[in-house]
N, C-alpha and C positions, 0 to 999 in steps of 0.2 A: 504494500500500500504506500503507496507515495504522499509523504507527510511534509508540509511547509511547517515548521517550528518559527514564530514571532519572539526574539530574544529584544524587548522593550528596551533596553536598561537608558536609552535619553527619554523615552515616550512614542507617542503613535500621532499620526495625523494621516489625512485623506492624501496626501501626494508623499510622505514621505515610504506611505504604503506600496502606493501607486510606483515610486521609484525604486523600490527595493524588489517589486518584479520585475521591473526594464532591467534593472543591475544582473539579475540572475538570465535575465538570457531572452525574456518577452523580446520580439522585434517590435521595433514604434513604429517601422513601414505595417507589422500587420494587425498590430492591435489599432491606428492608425484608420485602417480599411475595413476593420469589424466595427468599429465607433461611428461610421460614418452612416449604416445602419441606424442610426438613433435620426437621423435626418435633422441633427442640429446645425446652426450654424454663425459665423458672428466669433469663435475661439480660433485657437493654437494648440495644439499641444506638441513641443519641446522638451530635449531628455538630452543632458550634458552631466559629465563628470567632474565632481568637484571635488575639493580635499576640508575635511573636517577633523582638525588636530592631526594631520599628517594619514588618516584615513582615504582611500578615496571610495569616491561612491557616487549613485545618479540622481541629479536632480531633475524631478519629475514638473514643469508648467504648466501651466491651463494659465494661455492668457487672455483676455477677452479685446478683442479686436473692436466691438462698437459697443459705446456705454448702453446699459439695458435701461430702457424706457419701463418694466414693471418687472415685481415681484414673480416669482409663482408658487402655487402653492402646492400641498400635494396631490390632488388629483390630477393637478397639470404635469405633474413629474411626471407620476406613475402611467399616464396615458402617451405621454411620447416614450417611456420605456414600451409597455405592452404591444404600443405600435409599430415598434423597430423590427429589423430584420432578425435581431440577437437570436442566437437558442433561447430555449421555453425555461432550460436550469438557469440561465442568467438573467432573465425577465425576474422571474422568483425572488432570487435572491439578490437581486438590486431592491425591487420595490421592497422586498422585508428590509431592508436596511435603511429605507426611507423610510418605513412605516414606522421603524423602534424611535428613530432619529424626532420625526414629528411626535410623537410621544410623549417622547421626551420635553421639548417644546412648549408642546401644548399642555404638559402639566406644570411646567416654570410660569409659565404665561397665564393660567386659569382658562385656557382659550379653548376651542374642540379641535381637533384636527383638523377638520377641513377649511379652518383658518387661521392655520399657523404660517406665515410670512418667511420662507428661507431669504433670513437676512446673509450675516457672514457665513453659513454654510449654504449658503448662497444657490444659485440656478445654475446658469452654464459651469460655472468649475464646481460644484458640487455633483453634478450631476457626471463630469467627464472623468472625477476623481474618484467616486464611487461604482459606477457603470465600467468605469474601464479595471480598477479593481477587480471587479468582477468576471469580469472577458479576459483578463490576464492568468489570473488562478484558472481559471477555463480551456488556457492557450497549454499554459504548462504540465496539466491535467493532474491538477491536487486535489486528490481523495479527501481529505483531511488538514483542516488551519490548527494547528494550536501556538499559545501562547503565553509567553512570560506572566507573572504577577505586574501592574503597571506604576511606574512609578508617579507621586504625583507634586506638580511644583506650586508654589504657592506666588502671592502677588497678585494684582488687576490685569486685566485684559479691556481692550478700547474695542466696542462692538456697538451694533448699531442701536443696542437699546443701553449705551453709555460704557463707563465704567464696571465691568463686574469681578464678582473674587473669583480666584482661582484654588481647586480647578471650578472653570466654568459651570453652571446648574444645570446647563442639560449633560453637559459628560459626565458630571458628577449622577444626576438624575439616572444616563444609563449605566453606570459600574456600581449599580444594586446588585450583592450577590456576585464580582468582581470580585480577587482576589487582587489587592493595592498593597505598593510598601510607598514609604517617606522616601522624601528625597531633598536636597540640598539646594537644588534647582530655583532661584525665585525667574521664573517666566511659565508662561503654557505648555505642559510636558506632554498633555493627553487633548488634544479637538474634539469638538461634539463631533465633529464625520471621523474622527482616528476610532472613536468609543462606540458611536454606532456601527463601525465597520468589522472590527473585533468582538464585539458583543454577540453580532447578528451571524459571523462564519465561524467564529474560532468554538472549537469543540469542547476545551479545557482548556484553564488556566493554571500552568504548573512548571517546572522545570523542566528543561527537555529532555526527552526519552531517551534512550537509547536508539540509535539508527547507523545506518551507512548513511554515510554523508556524500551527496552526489555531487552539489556547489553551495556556495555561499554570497550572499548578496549583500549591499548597504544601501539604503535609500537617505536622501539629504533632507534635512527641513532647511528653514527661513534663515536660523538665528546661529550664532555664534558664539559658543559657553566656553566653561570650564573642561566641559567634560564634551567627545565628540556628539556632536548632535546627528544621530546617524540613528536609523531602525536596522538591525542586522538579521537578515531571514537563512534559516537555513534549512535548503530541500533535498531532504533524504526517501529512506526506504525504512520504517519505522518496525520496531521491533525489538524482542530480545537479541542482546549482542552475539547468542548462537543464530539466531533463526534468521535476523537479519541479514544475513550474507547468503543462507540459499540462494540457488538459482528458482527462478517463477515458476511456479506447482501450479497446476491445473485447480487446486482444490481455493474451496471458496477461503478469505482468511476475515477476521477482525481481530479485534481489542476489547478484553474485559478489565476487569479493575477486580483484585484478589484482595477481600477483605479478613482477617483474622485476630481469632484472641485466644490467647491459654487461661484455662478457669480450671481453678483448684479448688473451691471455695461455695460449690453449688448444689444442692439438693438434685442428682439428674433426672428426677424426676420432672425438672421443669422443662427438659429439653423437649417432651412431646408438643407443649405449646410453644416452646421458642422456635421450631424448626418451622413448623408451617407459618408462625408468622413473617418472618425471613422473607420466606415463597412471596409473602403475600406485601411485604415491601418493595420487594422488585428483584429479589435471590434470584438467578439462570439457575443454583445448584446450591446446595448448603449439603458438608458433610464435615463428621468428628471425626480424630484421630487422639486415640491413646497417646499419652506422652505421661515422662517421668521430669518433674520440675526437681529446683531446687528443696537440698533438704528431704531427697527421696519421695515428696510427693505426688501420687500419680493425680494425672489429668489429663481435659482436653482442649485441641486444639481446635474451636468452630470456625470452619473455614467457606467463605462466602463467595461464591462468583457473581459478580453484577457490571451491568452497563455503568458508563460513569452518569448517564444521567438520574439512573438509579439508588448512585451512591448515599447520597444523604440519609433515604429513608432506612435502608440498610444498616448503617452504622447507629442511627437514630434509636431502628430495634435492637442490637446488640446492647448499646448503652445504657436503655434502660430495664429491656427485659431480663438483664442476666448481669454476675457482679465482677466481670469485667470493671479495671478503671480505664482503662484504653483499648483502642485498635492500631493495629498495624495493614497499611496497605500497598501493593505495587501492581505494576501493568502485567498483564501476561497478555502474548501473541497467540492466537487460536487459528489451527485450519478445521474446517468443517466439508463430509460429505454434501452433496445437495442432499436436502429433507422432502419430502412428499409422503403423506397420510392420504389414505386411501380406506374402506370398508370394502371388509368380505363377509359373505353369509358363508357359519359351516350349518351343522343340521341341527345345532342347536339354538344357533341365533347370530347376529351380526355384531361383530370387534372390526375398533380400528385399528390398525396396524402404520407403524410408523415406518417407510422405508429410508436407506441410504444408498442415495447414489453416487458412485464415480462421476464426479463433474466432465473428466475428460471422456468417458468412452461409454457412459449412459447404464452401464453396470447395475442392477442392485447389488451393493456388498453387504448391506445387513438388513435385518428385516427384525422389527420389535412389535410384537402384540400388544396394545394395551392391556396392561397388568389390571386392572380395573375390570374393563370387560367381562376380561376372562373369568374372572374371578369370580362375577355375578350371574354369568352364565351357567358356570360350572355350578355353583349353589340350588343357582333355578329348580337346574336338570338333572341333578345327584349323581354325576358323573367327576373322575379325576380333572383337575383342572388343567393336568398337564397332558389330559387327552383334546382339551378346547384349544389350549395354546400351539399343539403341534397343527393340526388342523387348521387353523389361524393362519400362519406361518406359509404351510403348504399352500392352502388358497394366496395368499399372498404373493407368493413367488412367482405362481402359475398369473398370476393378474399383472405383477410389477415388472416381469422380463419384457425389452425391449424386442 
């Protein structure tokens, strides 16, 4: 899976985003020729190399060629996006980012949506900064954004409804649930389009994984610090440090989040309601393992597989349903057969049966009866249960071979 990593450490803005694709390799003849689909016009867009503390890296323009006579708002955005030539994944995921963006906005403001005024995150370069954004991550074909914790700098900013603190209230607004550190920085380190843009693609904010690193890019902002004022992206092949170096396998892969806790200290009796509630936070698997702690104590090990968007509630149940004081988590890389469920009638009644297929050659390599079914069947009809499962199985085979 090819992973873009956002390493923030100056901050994020709409171009220095936008620059940090050109840097890794975007051509601006074709991201250029995919933008002109959007049938704007009246801008520039410019991509030169500059040096930031002896860094160099690209600086991304959007300039505006005739001053704009109005405002526009969102439904004006999002209808010259929808009407553009773009792919249907980039329409999506432009206007989602205009959507959190106005949101945001509109809750600074008291105002609805549909009359939120893009002042400084403005019309033509907002829109060429985030749209192309988006068609760049599209060009280089990134499965997956993630990103740094953000850092954030303090001071005023001069915008069109005056004076405001920093960070700004709508960026501030969208890195609700943002994972942020301090920083030393007194100027803009995070833009309401840097915060909408990261909020609305990036998948996690965290330290970066382990990957094959394939290149590395810098994109420029405006200003001129202490510290290089540079976004630094780096696009790899994402994964455990064994797994990541395979060559490309036929078999489908993702990413879970492996949560766990050692409990020495528990009635296990309680595990019959902790385990299904688990399931019922967002667990892919929940299983115990025997361990011997300090001090000779035995125990166990509850160990949790989940989505990261599932994580919270996960950890949430661990934490209070059981006397764990902590958890420990890390990534694990998963391949997976193709899945397809299917029903078969045997003579005593119909089970679902879970197949796995070889992705590359159409295979069934394993075949799982519902343990349930069977189970109810065989009760039904007072028969061994492992005469319904073999049956199952049979039928199954005879239905799932290509």
């Amino acid at each position: 899976m090819k992973t873009l990593y956002l390493d923030c450490f100056a901050g994020i803005s709409g171009d220095m985003f936008l620059g940090v694709l050109l840097d890794l390799g975007v051509s601006l003849d074709e991201l250029s020729s995919r933008l002109a689909g959007l049938h704007l016009e009246g801008y520039s867009l410019t991509a030169e190399k500059v040096l930031k503390n002896g860094i160099c890296g690209t600086k991304a323009t959007v300039s505006i060629l005739h001053k704009q006579k109005h405002f526009r708002r969102l439904p004006d955005i999002v209808s010259i996006i929808n009407k553009s030539t773009l792919p249907g994944s980039v329409k999506e995921k432009s206007a989602a980012v205009f959507n959190n963006l106005a949101a945001a906005e509109a809750k600074i403001h008291g105002i609805s949506l549909s009359q939120v005024h893009f002042h400084e995150v403005g019309a033509i370069d907002a829109i060429i900064d985030i749209v192309g954004t988006v068609t760049a991550l599209d060009i280089l074909g990134v499965n997956e954004v993630l990103c740094s914790p953000l850092p954030l700098g303090a001071g005023f900013v001069e915008c069109a409804h005056g004076l405001l603190p920093l960070p700004a209230p709508a960026a501030l607004e969208l890195l609700k649930g943002v994972p942020t550190t301090a920083c030393s920085i007194n100027g803009e380190t995070v833009t309401p389009t840097g915060a909408a843009l990261v909020k609305t693609l990036a998948a996690d904010f965290k330290p970066m994984p382990q990957m094959k690193i394939l290149t590395v890019g810098y994109g420029a902002g405006n200003a001129d610090r202490e510290i290089p004022n540079l976004l630094r992206a780096v696009l790899g092949e994402a994964g455990s440090s064994h797994n990541c170096c395979l060559d490309a396998t036929p078999y489908t892969e993702d990413f879970l989040s492996v949560i766990e806790a050692n409990i020495d200290d528990m009635n296990p009796e309680f595990y019959d309601y902790i385990i299904p509630a688990l399931f019922t936070a967002g667990a892919v698997d929940v299983y115990l393992t025997p361990v011997i702690m300090k001090k000779g104590r035995p125990a166990q090990v509850v160990t949790c597989l989940v989505s990261n968007d599932k994580m919270n509630g996960v950890v949430s149940t661990l934490l209070t349903e059981t006397t764990t004081l902590g958890v420990r988590t890390f990534i694990c890389h998963r391949y997976k057969l193709a899945r397809e469920t299917i029903a078969v009638q045997t003579p005593y009644g119909q089970v679902t049966v879970k197949l796995g297929r070889h992705p590359g050659t159409g295979q069934v390599t394993n075949i799982a009866p519902e343990w349930e079914d069977c189970k109810d069947i065989a009760a039904k009809n007072q028969v061994p249960v492992k005469t319904v499962y073999d049956i199952a199985k049979a039928e199954a085979y005879k239905k799932g071979s290509p």
